[in-house]
C-alpha atoms as one frame of an Amber mdcrd trajectory, in Angstrom:
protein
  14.779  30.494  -2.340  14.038  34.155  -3.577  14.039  35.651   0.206  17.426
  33.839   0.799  19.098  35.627  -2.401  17.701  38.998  -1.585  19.154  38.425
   1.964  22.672  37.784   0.469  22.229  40.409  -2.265  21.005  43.037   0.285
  24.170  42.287   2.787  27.034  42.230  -0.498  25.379  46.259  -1.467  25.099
  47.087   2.173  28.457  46.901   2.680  29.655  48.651  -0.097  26.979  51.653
  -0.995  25.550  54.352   0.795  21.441  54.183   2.195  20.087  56.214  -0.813
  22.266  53.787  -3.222  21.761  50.817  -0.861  17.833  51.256  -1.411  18.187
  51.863  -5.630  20.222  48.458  -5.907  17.834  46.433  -3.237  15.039  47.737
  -5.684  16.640  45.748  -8.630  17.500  42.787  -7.009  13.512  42.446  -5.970
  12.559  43.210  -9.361  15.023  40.929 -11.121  14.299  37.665  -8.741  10.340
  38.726  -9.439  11.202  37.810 -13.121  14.107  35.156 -13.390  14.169  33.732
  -9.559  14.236  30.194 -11.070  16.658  31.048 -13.495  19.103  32.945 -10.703
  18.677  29.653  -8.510  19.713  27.017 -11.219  23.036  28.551 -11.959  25.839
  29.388  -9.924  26.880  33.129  -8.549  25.543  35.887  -7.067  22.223  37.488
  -7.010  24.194  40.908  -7.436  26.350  39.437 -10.548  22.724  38.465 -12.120
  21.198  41.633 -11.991  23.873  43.832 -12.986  22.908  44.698 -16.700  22.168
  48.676 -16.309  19.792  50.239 -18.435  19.417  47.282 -20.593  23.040  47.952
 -21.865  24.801  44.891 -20.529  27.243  46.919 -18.814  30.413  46.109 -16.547
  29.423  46.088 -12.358  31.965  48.734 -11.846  30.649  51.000 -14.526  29.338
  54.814 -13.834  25.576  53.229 -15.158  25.685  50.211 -12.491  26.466  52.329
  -9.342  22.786  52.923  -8.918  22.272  56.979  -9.686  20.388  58.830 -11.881
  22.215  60.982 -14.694  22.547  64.652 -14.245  20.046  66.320 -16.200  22.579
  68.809 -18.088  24.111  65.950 -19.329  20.838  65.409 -21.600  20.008  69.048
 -21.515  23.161  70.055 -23.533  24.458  71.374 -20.758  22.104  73.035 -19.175
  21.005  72.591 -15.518  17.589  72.334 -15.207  14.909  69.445 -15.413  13.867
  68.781 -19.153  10.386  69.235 -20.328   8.196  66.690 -19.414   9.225  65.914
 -15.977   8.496  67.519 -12.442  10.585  67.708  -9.398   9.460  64.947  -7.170
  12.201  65.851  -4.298  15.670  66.384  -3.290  18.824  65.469  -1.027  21.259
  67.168   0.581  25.033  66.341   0.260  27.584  68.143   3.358  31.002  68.708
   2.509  31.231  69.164  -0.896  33.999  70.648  -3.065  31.592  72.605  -5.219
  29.497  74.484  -2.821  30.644  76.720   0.680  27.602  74.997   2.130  25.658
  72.124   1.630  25.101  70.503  -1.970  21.134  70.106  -2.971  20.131  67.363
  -5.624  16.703  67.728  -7.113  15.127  64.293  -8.702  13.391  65.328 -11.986
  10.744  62.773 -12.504   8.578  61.802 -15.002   5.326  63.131 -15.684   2.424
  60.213 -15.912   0.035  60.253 -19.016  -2.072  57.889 -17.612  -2.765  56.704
 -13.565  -2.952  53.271 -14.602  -0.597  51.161 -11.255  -1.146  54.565  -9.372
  -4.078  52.493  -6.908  -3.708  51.955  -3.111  -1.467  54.572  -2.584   1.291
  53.729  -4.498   2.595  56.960  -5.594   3.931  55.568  -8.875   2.321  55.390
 -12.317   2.733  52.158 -15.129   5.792  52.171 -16.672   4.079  52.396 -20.010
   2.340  56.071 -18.800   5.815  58.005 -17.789   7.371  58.379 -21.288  10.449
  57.185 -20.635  12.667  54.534 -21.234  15.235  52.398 -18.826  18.904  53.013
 -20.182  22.235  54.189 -19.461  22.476  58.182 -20.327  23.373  58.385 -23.842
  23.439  54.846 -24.036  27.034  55.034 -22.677  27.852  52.627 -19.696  30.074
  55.763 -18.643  27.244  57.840 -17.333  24.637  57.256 -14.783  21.098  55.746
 -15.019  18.124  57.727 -17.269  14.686  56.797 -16.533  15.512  53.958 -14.468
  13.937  54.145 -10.797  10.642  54.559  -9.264  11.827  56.389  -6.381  10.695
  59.615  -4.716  11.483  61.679  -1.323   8.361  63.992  -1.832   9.261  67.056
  -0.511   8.426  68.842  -3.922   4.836  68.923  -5.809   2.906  66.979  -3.174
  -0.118  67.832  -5.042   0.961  65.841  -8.024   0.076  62.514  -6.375   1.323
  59.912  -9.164   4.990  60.672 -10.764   6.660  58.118 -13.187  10.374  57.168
 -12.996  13.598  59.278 -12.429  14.591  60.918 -15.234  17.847  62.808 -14.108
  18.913  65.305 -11.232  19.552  68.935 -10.810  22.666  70.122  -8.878  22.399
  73.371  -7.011  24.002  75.411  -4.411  20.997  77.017  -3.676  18.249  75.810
  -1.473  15.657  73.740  -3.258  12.140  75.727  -1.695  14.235  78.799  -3.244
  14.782  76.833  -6.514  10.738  75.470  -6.563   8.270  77.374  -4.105   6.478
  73.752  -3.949   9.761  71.890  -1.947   9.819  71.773   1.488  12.356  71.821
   4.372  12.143  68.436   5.218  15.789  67.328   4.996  17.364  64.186   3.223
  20.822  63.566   3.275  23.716  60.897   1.518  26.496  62.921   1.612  28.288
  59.960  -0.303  26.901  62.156  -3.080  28.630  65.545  -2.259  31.378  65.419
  -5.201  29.782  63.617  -7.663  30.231  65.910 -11.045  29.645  66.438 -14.562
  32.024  69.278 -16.047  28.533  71.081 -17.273  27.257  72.060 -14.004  30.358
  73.551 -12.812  32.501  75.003 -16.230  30.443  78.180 -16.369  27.342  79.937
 -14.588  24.287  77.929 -16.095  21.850  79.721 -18.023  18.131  80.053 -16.985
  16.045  77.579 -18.423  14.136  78.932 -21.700  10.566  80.561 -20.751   7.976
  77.750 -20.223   5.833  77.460 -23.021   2.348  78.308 -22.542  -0.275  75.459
 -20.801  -1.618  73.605 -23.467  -5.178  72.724 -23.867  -6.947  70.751 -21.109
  -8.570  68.367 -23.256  -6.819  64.877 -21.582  -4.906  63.689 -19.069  -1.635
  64.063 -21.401  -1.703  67.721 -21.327  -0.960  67.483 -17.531  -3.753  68.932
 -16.580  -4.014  68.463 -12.572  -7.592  69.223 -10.931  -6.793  70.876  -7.890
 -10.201  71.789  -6.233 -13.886  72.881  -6.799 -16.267  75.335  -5.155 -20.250
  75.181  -5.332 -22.093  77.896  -6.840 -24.036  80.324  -3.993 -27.272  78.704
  -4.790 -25.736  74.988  -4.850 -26.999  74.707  -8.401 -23.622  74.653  -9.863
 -20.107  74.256  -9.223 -16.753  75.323 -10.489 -13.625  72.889 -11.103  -9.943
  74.783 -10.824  -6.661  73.241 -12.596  -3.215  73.788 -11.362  -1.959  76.163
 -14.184  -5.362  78.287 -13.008  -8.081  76.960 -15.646 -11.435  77.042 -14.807
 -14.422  74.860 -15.633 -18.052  76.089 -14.818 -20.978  73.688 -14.487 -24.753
  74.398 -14.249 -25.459  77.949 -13.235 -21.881  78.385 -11.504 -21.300  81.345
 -13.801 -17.260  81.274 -15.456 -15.812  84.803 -14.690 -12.379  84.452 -16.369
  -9.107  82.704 -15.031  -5.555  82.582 -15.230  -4.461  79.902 -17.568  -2.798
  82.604 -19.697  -0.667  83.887 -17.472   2.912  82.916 -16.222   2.190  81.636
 -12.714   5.390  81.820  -9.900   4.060  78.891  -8.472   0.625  76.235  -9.541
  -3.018  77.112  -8.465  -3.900  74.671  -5.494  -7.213  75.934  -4.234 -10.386
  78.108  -4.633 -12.969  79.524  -3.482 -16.781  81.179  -4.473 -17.689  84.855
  -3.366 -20.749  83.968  -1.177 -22.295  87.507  -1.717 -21.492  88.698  -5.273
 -20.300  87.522  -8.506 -16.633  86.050  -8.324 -14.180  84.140  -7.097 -10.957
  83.613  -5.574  -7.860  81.455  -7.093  -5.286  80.961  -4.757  -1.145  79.549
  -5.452   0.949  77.728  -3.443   3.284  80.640  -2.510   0.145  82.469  -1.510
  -0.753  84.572  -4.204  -4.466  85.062  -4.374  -5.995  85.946  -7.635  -9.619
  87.862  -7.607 -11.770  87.069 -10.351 -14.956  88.962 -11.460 -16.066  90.928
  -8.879 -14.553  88.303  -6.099 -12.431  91.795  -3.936  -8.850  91.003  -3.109
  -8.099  91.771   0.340  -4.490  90.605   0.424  -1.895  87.539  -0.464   1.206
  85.725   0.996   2.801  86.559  -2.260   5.935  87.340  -1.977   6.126  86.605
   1.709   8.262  83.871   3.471   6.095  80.636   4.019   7.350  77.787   6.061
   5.341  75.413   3.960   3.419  76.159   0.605  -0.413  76.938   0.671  -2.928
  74.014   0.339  -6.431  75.861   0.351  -8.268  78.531   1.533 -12.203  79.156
   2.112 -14.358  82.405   1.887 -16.578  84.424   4.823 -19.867  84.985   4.570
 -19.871  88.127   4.205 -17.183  88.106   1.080 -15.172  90.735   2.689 -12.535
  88.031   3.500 -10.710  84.653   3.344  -8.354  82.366   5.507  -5.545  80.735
   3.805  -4.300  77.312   4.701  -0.526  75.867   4.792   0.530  72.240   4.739
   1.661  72.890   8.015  -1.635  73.660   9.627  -0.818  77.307   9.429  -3.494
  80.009   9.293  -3.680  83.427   7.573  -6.309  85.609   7.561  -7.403  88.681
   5.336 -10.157  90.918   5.182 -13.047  90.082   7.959 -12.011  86.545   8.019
 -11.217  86.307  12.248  -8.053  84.198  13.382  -9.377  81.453  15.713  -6.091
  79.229  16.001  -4.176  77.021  13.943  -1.949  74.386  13.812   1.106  75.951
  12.835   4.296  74.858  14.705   2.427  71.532  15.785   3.473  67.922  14.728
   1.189  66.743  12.630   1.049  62.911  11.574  -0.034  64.172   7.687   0.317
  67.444   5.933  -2.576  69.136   5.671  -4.703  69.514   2.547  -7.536  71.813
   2.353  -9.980  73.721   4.686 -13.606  74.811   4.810 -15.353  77.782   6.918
 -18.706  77.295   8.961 -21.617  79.195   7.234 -22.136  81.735   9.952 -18.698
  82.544   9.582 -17.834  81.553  13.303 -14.978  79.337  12.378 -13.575  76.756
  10.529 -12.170  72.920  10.080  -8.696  72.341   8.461  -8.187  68.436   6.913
  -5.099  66.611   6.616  -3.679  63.976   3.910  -4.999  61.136   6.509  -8.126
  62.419   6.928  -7.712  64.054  10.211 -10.075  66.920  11.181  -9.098  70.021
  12.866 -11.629  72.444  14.380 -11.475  76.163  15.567 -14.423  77.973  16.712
 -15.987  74.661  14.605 -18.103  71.281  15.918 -16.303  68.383  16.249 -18.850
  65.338  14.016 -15.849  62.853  13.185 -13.049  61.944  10.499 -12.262  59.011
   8.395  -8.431  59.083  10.361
């Protein structure tokens, strides 16, 4: 009975809504029959008509709140275009032919950052309800605006290293590029251009002010300060090792000596990878635009900061010598500084997963790259399996 009113739902929005809006209203029909399935069956009309109280408001099926979007953000910013505190792009869509740009319109979802990974198991990239902070309601509790902290939905071309995000707070309109906007996005294109004229008078009145400077990191003391572990490197002697955040703390264990980090300091982009001077004292931090950051007596040999990247930096590993280190993009792409020797990538290859990290042989020969499925790459490196 449940499958045969999701059928008839599905074909009434299919008809009437574009893919991205098509795939927001088939999510509420699910989760509506999931709770009140008996109730819809007992009494008469449609599956849409029974699920069409937005936000918990009650409002009219032809109101702004019911069409299925999320609010624009500068509607609860006060104006201002940019994603409010607490949330994280997630991803974006592109809109052709709109009146408000002389190319194509970009639409950055701001999502909620989790507290908690409670329901984030199995892969599903999304965390309990009760860990996002954020509440299910029409945007100013007004039927005449869009959805706020309604929909667990996510295109992922921004902050892949944040695995779990919470629901859709609001979206960012821009007429620039979104990997221009957030080093983290990627190219990878979504489009609705159903969207491309959508508008809220704040976006478009006057030029929109940067955003307020970030406040500093707090604390790492839970998983409410946001505190994302982004990799660890053993100590020389493997009697230690060293744990790296994304805003570039560092946490020392056993005799893995702590030689400073940059937690303190405003980052372009977050720390996603490290790695341990094999010869001296000192270590490398490295950013997903590429920056590398020496600590202690780790030498720096050169970055990609600054420098165009097809897709953000996942990793890097250290020679044995210390005199130099490869650099690894999502892509599969290679870059090499100091003595570290270039023995082939992946770069400009399809790749089933993005790749996520890399390590170097000890005598320095070569190295493996790994991607998000588990797949091993090898380059001047033995071949001894993968959990693909």
């Amino acid at each position: 009975m449940s499958s045969t009113l999701v059928d008839r739902a599905s074909e009434f929005l299919e008809s009437r809504l574009s893919r991205r809006n098509f795939i927001n209203r088939s999510a509420f029909v699910g989760s509506a029959l999931a709770v009140g399935g008996v109730e819809f069956a007992l009494h008469p009309g449609t599956a849409y008509g029974a699920i069409c109280s937005c936000g918990d408001l009650g409002c009219d099926c032809g109101s702004t709140c019911c069409s299925g979007f999320s609010e624009f953000c500068c509607v609860l910013n006060g104006g201002y275009n940019y994603c409010p505190t607490g949330t994280v792009i997630g991803g974006w869509w592109q809109a052709n032919g709109s009146a408000y740009c002389s190319g194509p319109r970009y639409y950055l979802d701001c999502s909620a950052q989790c507290s908690c990974l409670s329901g984030c198991t199995g892969g599903f990239p999304f965390c309990d309800t009760s860990c996002d902070g954020t509440n299910c309601t029409c945007a100013l509790e007004s039927c005449a605006n869009y959805l706020n902290g309604c929909l667990q939905f996510r295109y992922g071309q921004c902050n892949q290293q944040i695995a779990c995000m919470g629901r859709i707070v609001c979206r960012v309109v821009s007429c620039i590029p979104p990997w221009e906007v957030d080093p983290t996005c990627t190219t990878a294109l979504a489009e609705d251009d159903s969207t491309a004229n959508m508008n809220r008078v704040c976006t478009t009145a006057v030029p929109t002010p940067p955003p307020p400077p970030a406040p500093p990191p707090p604390p790492c003391f839970s998983p409410a300060t946001m505190c994302e572990t982004v990799g660890m490197a053993s100590s020389t002697d493997g009697g230690g090792y060293m744990v790296v955040t994304a805003f570039g703390k560092v946490f020392t264990f056993g005799d893995a000596a702590n030689d400073g980090d940059v937690s303190g300091e405003a980052l372009n982009a977050p720390i996603v990878g490290t790695a341990v001077c094999p010869t001296q004292n000192g270590y490398w931090l490295v950013a997903s635009d590429g920056g590398v950051f020496a600590i202690g007596a780790a030498p720096f040999l050169g970055s990609m900061g600054g420098q165009h990247l097809n897709q953000p930096i996942v990793g890097m590993a250290a020679t044995p010598s210390g005199n130099g280190y490869w650099l690894v993009a999502s892509d599969g792409g290679i870059f090499t500084f100091g003595d570290a020797p270039f023995d082939g990538s992946e770069g400009g290859q399809q790749l089933n997963r993005p790749m996520v990290g890399m390590a170097a042989v000890n005598n320095g020969s070569g190295y493996w790259t790994v991607a998000q499925d588990g797949g091993i790459f090898t380059f001047d490196s033995p071949f001894l399996g993968s959990p693909a």
